[in-house]
TORTIMAR-248971 format. One record per residue (C-alpha): x, z, y. Coordinates in pm, 1 decimal, always signed. Layout:
<tifis>
(tifi (X,Z,Y))
...
</tifis>
This chain:
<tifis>
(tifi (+1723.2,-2826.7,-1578.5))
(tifi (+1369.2,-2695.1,-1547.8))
(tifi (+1293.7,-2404.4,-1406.7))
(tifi (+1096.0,-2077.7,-1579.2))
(tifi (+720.2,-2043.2,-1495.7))
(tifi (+843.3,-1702.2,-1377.3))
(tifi (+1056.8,-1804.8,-1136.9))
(tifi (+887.0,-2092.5,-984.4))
(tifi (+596.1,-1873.0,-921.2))
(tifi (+837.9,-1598.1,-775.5))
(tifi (+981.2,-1859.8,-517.7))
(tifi (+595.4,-1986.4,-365.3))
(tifi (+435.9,-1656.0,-390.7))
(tifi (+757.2,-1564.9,-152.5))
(tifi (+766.4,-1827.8,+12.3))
(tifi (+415.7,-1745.1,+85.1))
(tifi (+456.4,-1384.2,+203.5))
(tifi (+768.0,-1496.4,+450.2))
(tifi (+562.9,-1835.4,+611.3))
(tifi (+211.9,-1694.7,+622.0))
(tifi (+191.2,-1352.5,+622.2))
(tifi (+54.4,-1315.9,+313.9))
(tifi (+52.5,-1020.5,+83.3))
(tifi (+266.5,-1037.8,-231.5))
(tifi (+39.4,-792.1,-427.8))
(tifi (-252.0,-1017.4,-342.0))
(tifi (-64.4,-1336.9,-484.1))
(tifi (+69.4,-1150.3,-782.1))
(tifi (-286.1,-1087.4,-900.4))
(tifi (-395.8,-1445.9,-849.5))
(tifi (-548.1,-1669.2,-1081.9))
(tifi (-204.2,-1858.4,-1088.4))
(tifi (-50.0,-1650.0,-1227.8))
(tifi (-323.5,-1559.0,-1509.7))
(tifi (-162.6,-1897.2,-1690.1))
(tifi (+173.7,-1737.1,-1701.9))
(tifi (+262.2,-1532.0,-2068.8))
(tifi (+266.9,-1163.6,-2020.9))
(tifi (+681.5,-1187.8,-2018.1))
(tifi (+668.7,-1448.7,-1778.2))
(tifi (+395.4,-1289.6,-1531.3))
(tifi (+624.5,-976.3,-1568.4))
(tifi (+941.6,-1114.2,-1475.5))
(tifi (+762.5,-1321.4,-1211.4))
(tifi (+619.2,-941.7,-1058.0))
(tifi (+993.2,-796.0,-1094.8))
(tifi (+1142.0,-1044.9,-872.5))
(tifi (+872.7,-1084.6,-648.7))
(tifi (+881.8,-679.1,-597.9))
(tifi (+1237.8,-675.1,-587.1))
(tifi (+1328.2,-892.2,-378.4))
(tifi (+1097.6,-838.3,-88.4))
(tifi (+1213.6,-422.6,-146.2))
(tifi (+1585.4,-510.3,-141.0))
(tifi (+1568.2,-778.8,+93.9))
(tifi (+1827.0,-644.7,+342.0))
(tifi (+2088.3,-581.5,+86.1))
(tifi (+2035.8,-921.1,-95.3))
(tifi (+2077.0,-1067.7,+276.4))
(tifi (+2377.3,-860.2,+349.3))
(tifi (+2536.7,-1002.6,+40.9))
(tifi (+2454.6,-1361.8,+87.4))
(tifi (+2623.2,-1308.2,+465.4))
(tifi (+2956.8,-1207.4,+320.7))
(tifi (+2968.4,-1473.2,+81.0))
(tifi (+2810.4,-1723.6,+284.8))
(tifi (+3002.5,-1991.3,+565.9))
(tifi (+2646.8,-2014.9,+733.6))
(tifi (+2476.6,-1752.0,+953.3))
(tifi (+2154.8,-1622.3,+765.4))
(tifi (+1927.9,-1712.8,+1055.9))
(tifi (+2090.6,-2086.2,+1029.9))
(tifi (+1938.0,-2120.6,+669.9))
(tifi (+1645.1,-2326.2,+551.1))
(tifi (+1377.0,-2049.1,+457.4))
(tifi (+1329.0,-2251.4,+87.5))
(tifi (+1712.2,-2233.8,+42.2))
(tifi (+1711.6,-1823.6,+182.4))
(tifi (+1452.0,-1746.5,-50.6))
(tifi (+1614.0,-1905.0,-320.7))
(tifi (+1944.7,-1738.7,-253.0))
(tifi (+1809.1,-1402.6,-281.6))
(tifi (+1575.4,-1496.5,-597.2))
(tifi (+1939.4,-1521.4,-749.3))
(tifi (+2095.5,-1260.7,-558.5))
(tifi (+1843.5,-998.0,-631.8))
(tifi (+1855.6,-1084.8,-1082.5))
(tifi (+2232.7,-1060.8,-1045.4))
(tifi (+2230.3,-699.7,-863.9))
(tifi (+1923.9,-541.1,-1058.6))
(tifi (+1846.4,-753.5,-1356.7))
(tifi (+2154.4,-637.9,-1649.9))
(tifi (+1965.7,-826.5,-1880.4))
(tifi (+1918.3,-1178.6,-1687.9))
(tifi (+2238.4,-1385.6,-1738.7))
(tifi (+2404.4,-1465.1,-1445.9))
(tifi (+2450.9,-1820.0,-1501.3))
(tifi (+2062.3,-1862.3,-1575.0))
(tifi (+1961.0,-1671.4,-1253.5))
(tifi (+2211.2,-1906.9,-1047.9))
(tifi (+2134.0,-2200.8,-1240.1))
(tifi (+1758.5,-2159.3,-1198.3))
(tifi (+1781.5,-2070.5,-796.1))
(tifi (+2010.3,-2401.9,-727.0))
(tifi (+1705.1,-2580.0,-926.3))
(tifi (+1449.0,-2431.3,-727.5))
(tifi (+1659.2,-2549.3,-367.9))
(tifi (+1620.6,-2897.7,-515.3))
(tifi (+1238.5,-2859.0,-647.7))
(tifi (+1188.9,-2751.6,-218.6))
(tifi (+1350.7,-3123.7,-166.1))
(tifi (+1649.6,-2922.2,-23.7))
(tifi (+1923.4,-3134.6,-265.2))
(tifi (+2158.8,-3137.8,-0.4))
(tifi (+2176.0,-2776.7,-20.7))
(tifi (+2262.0,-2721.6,-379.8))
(tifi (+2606.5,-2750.6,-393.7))
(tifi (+2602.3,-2456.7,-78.8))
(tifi (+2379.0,-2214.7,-268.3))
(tifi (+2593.9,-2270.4,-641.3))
(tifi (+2877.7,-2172.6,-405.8))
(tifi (+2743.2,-1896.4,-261.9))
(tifi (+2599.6,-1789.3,-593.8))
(tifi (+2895.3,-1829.5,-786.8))
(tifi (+3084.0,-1649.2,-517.3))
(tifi (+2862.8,-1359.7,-520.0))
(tifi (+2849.4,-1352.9,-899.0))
(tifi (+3230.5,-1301.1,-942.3))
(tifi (+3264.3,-1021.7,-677.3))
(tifi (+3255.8,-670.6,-831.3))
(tifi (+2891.0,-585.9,-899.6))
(tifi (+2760.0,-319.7,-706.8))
(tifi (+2445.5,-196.3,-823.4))
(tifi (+2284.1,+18.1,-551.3))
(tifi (+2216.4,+385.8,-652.3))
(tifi (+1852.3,+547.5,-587.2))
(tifi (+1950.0,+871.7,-679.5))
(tifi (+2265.6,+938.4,-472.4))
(tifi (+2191.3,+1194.8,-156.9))
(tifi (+2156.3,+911.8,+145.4))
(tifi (+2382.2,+998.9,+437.4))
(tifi (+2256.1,+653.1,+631.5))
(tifi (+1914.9,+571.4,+456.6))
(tifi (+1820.6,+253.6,+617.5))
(tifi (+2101.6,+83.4,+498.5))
(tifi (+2153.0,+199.6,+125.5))
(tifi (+1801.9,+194.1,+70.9))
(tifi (+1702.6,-149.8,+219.6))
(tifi (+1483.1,-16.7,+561.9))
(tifi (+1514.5,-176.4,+882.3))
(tifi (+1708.5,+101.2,+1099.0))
(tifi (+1478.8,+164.3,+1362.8))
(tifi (+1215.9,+295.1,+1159.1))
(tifi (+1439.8,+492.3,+923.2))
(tifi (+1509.8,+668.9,+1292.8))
(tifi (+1197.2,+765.4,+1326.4))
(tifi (+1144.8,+895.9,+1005.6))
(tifi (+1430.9,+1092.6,+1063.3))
(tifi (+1349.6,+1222.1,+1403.6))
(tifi (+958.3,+1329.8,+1253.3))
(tifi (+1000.8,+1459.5,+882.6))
(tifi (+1439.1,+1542.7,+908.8))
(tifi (+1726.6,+1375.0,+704.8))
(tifi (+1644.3,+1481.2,+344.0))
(tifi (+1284.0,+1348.6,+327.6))
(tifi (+1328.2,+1033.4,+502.1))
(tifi (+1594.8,+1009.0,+216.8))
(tifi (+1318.7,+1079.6,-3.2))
(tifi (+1096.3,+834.8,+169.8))
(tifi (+1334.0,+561.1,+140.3))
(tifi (+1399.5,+608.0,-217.3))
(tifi (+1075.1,+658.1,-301.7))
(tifi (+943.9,+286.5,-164.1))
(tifi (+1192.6,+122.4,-364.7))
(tifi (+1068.9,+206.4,-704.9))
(tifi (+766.4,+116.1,-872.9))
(tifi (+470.9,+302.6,-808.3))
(tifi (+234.7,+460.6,-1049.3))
(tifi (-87.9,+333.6,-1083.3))
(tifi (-366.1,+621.6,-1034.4))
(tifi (-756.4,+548.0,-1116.0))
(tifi (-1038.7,+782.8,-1037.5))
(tifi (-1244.3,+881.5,-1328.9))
(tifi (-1650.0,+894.5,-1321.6))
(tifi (-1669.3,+1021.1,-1695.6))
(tifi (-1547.8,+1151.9,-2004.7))
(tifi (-1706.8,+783.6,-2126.9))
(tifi (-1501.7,+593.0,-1926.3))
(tifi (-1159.7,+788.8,-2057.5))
(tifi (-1255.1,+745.7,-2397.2))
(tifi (-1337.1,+373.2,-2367.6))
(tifi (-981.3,+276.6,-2166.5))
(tifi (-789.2,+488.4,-2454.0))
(tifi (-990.4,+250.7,-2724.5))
(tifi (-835.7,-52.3,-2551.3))
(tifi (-499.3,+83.9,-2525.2))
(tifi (-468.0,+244.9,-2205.6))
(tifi (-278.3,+577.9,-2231.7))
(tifi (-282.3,+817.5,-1939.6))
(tifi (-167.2,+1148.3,-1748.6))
(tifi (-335.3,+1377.2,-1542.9))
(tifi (-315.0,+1321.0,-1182.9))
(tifi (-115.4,+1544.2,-953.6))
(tifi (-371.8,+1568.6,-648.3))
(tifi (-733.1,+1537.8,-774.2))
(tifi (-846.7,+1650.6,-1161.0))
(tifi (-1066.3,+1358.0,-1116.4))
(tifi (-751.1,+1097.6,-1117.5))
(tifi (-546.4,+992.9,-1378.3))
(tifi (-266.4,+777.7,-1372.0))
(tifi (-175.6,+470.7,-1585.6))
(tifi (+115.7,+547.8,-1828.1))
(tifi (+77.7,+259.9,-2081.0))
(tifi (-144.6,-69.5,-2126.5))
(tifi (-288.8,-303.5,-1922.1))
(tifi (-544.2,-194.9,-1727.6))
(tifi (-652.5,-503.4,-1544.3))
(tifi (-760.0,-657.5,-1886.2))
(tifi (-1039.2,-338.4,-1967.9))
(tifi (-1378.6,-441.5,-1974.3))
(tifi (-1408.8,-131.5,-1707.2))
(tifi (-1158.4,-272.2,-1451.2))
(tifi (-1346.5,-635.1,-1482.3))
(tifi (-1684.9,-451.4,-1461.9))
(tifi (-1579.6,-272.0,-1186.0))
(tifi (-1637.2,+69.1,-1317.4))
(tifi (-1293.8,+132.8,-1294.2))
(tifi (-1067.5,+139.8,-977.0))
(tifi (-700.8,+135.7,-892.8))
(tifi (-664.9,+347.8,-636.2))
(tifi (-395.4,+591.9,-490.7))
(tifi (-397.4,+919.3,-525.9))
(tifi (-385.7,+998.2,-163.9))
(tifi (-674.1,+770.0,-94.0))
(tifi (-879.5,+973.2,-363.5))
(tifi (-835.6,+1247.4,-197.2))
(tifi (-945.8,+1123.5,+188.6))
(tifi (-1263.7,+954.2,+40.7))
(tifi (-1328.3,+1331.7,-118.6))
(tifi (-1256.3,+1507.2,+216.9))
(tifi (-1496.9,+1308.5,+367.6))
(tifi (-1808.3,+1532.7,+144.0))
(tifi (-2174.2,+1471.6,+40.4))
(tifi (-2461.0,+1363.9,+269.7))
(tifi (-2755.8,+1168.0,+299.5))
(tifi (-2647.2,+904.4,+530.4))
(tifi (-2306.1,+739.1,+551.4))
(tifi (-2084.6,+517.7,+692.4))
(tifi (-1798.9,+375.8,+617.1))
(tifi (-1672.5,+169.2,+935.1))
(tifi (-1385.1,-9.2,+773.1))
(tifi (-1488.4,-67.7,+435.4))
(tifi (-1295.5,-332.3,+230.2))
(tifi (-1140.6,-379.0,-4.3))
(tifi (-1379.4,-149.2,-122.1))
(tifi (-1191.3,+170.3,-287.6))
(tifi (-1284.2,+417.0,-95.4))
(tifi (-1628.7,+294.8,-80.3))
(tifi (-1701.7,+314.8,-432.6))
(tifi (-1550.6,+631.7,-435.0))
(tifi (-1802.4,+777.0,-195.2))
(tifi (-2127.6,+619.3,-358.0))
(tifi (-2000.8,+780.3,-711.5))
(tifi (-2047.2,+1087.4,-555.3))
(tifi (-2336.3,+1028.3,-336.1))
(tifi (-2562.6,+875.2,-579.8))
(tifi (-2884.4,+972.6,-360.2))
(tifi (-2740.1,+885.2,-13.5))
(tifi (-2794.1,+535.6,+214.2))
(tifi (-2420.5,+401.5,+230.4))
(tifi (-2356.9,+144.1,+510.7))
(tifi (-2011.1,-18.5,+422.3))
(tifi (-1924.3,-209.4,+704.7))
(tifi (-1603.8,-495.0,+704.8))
(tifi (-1516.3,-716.0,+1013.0))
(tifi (-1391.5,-1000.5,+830.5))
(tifi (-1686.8,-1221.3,+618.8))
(tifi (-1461.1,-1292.9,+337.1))
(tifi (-1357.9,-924.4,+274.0))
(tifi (-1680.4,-857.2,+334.7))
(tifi (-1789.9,-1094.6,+42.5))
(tifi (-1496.7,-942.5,-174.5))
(tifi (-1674.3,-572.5,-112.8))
(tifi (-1998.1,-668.6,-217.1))
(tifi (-1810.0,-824.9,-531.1))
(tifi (-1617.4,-505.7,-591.6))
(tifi (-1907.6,-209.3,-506.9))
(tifi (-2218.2,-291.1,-687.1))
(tifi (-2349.0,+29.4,-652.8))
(tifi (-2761.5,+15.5,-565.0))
(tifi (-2672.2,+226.6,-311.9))
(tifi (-2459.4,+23.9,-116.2))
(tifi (-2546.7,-188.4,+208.5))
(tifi (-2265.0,-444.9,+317.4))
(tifi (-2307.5,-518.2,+668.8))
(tifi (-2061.5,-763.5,+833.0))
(tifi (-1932.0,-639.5,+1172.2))
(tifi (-1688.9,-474.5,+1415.4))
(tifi (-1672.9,-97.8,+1388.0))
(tifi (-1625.0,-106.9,+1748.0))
(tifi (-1941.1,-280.4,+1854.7))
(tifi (-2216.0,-191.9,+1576.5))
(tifi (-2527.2,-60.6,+1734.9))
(tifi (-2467.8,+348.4,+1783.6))
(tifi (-2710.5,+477.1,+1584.3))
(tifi (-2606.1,+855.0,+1608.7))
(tifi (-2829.2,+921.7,+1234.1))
(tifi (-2500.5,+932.7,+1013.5))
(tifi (-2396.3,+1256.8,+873.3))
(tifi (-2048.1,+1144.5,+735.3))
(tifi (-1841.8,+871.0,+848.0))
(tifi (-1551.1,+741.4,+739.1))
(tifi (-1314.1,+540.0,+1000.7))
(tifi (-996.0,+445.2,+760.1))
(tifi (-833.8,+204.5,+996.2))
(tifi (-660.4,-87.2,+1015.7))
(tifi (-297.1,+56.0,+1049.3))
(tifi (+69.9,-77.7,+981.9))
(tifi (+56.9,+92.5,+638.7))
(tifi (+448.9,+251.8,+643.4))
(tifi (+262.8,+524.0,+391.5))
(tifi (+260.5,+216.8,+157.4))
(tifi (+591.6,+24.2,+98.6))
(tifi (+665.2,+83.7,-245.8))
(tifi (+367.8,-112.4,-261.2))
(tifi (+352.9,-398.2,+11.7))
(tifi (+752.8,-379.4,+68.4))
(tifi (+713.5,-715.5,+282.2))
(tifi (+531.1,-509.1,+577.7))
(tifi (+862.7,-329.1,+671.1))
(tifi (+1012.4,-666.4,+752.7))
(tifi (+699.7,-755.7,+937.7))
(tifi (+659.8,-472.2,+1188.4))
(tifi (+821.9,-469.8,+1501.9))
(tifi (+806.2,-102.5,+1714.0))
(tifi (+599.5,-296.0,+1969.3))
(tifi (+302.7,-332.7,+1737.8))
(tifi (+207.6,+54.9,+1712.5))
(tifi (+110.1,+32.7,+2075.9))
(tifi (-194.3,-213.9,+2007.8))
(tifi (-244.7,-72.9,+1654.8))
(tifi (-308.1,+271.5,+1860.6))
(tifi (-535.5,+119.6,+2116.9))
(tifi (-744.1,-67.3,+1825.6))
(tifi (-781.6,+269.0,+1666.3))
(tifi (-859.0,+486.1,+1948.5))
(tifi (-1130.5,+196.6,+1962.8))
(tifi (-1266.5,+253.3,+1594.2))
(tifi (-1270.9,+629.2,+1616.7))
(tifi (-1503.8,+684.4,+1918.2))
(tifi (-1748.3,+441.5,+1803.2))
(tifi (-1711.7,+593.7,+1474.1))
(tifi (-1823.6,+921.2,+1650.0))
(tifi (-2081.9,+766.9,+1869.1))
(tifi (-2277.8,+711.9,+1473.5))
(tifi (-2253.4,+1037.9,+1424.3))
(tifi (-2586.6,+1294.0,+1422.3))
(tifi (-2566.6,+1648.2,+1529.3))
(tifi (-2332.6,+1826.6,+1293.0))
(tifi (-2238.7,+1528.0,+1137.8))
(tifi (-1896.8,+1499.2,+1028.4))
(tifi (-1614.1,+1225.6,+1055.0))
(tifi (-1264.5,+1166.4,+872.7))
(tifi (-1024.2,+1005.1,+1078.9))
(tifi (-756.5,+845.2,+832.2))
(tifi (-461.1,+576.8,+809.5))
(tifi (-194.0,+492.8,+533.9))
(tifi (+83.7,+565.5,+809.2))
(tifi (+346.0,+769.9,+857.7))
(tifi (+344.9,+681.9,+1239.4))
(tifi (+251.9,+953.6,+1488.7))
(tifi (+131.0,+707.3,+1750.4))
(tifi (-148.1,+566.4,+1465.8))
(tifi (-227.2,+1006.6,+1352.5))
(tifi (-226.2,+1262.4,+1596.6))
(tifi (-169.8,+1087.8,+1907.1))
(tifi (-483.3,+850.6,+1825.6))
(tifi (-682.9,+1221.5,+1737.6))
(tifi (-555.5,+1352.8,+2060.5))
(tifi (-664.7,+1083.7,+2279.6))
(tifi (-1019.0,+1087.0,+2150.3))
(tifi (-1093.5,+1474.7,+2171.9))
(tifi (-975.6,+1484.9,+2501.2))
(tifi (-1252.4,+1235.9,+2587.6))
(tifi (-1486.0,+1405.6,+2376.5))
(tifi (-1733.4,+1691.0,+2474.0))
(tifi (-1879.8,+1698.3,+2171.0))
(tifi (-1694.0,+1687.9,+1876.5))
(tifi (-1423.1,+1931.1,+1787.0))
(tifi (-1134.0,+1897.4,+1508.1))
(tifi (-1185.5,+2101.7,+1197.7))
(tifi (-853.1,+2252.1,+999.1))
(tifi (-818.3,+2054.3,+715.7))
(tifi (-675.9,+2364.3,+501.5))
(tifi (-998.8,+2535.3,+520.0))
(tifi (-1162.1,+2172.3,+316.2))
(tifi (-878.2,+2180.2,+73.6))
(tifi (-966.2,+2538.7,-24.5))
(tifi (-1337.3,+2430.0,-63.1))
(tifi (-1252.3,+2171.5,-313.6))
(tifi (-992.7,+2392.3,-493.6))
(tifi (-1237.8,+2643.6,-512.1))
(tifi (-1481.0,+2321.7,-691.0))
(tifi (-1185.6,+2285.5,-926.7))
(tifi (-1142.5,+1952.2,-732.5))
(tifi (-807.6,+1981.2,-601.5))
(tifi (-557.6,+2010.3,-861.2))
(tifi (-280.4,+2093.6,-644.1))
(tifi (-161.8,+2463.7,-655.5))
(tifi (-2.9,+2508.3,-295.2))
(tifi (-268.2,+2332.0,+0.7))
(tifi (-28.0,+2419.5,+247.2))
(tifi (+265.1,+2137.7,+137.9))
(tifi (-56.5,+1864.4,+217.8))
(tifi (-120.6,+2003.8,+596.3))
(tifi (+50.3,+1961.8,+935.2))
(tifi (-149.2,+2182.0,+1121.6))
(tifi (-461.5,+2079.4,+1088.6))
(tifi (-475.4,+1748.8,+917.0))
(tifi (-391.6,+1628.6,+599.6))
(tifi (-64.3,+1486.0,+538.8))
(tifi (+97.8,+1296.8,+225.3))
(tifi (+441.4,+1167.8,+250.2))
(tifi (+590.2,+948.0,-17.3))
(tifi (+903.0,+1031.0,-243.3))
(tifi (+759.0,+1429.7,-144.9))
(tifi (+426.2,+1405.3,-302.1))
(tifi (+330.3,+1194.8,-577.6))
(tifi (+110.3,+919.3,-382.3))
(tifi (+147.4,+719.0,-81.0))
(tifi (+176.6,+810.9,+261.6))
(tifi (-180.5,+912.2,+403.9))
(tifi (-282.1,+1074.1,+761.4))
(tifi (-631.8,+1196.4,+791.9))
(tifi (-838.0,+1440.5,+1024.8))
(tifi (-1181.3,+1597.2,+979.2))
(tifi (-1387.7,+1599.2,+1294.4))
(tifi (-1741.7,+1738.6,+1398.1))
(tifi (-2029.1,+1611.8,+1620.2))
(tifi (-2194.4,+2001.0,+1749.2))
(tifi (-2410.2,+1791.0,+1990.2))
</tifis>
């Protein structure tokens, strides 16, 4: 029996994620998977998605059912296990005896034969038991289990934002998230509606807009890069960060943020610059405004030139503000790695402030809900700092209110004291962190 384009794809691009780190978003916009029929790159995305968000559960069932320890398991035969496991939870309309059929296929097409008649087994076993579908919208008395999160961080969550909104958190990563775009013109909205693309206002920014119908990867404004997918929340920190004449963004790629700033600094001298050469290549691909330099360098070590009057340092962080999109980094991070991501960051921001001129201004900002990577990393660097003080980040929302930028009607439910915080499942976006800080000398 052959197995679907769908799921073969689903299997490698997993297989992927779980042997080499790599990003499942990434893969699922390959050029692999631009052979596959709309149905088939769709089904290919839902189990891909699913399975990395639901991951614990699928393994908890495949334990019960299973006369092998998880950790004992070939990672082909795992994978394919919970390929099957994950259709015959979540998928009604995928027939159980194609999603078991097609997972013992895809143990043999590893070269794993010998394992076949274990995972049918297991499959079959799992199959018969009384299906369980688990509920999103029941109130979570023990979050990290019902809703797929690895315990200690659902402990945290709990211990920093309470019960009910880590709940909310929880839930909120295991759904699908809504695209957002920012919009440059009235142009631009009437050309994406031409081609199909129907959207809704966004709930942050009156520039954004999020994607309720179509494709919007095949638009001649996505391809042209005129057009941007880009969160809501990371809208709003590349808006907080203002108009000047001179800027710098120290941690540029993929290139969002960057593109966001030249649109509305048509006149300024951008610097974008990315430590890695091939993300570097990728922004100068992606941002084609004139406008633009692409340097190729450390944030920590670029020559201080202290002429910059904005700066934006949005740092490399472990991204817990984004799950329902990149699921597999929950699974990846271990508490041990906010320690170095904290001293890497402390790093970034005082160089970034070292570029600043006299009353120049910086944003601070991660995608994480983690105090160590937020406050404590703002903290640390003021305390060292004789010239730069924090700025409330209230008093910048009501400026761009006031502009009839901010299309949210209560600022205070986006500040903790004074920085700017979004929190998944609570506000309509991912989780974002960000701080404003000035150079007075």
């Amino acid at each position: 029996m052959p197995v679907s384009p769908a799921r073969a794809a689903a299997f490698d691009i997993l297989q992927r994620v779980e042997t080499q780190d790599a990003y499942a978003s990434e893969l699922l916009h390959s050029e692999r998977l631009d052979q596959l029929s709309p149905a088939d790159r769709g089904l290919a995305t839902e189990v891909v998605m699913g399975t990395l968000r639901w991951q614990s559960r699928l393994d908890s069932s495949i334990a019960a059912n299973s006369s092998r320890a998880i950790a004992k398991l070939d990672t082909q035969v795992l994978i394919a296990l919970r390929i099957a496991v994950y259709q015959l939870m979540f998928l009604d309309r995928v027939p159980a005896r194609a999603a078991i059929n097609e997972s013992v296929e895809l143990v043999k097409r590893a070269r794993k034969t010998s394992a076949a008649p274990f995972a049918n087994a297991v499959l079959r076993k799992i199959a018969d038991s009384p299906r369980v579908k688990p509920g999103t919208a029941e109130v979570a008395t023990q979050p990290a289990e019902r809703f797929a999160h690895p315990a200690w961080l659902v402990e945290r969550w709990v211990a920093n934002f309470g019960l009910e909104d880590s709940a909310a958190i929880c839930r909120y990563d295991q759904q699908v998230p809504a695209n957002s775009i920012r919009v440059e013109s009235d142009d631009i909205l009437r050309e994406l509606e031409g081609e199909g693309i129907t959207l809704a206002p966004g709930g942050l920014l009156t520039s954004a807009r999020v994607v309720t119908g179509g494709d919007l990867t095949h638009t001649h404004a996505f391809r042209e890069g005129r057009v941007f997918i880009q969160d809501e929340a990371s809208q709003l920190v590349a808006t907080l960060v203002g108009r000047g004449s001179r800027i710098l963004d120290c941690c540029a790629a993929p290139g969002s943020k960057t593109a966001a700033l030249a649109a509305r600094n048509p006149e300024a001298k951008i610097v974008a610059a990315e430590i890695h050469p091939h993300r570097a290549e990728l922004l100068r691909r992606r941002v084609r405004s004139p406008n633009v330099k692409v340097i190729t360098g450390d944030a920590t070590t670029l020559t201080p030139e202290g002429g910059f009057d904005r700066v934006l340092a949005d740092v490399p962080c472990s991204g817990t503000g984004t799950l329902a999109r990149h699921p597999e980094i929950k699974w990846r991070l271990k508490p041990q790695d906010l320690a170095e991501l904290h001293a890497k960051q402390v790093a970034i921001l005082r160089a970034a402030l070292l570029q600043l001129a006299p009353g120049g201004r910086a944003v601070y900002s991660t995608c994480s809900l983690e105090p160590e990577e937020n406050e404590a990393v703002v903290e640390e660097v003021l305390r060292a700092s004789e010239s730069c003080r924090l700025v409330d980040c209230c008093s910048e929302l009501e400026r761009l209110k006031e502009t009839g930028e901010l299309a949210v009607g209560d600022i205070d439910t986006l500040v903790t004291g004074p920085f700017l915080r979004t929190i998944p499942g609570i506000h309509p976006c991912d989780g974002f962190f960000a701080a404003v800080l000035v150079r007075e000398s």
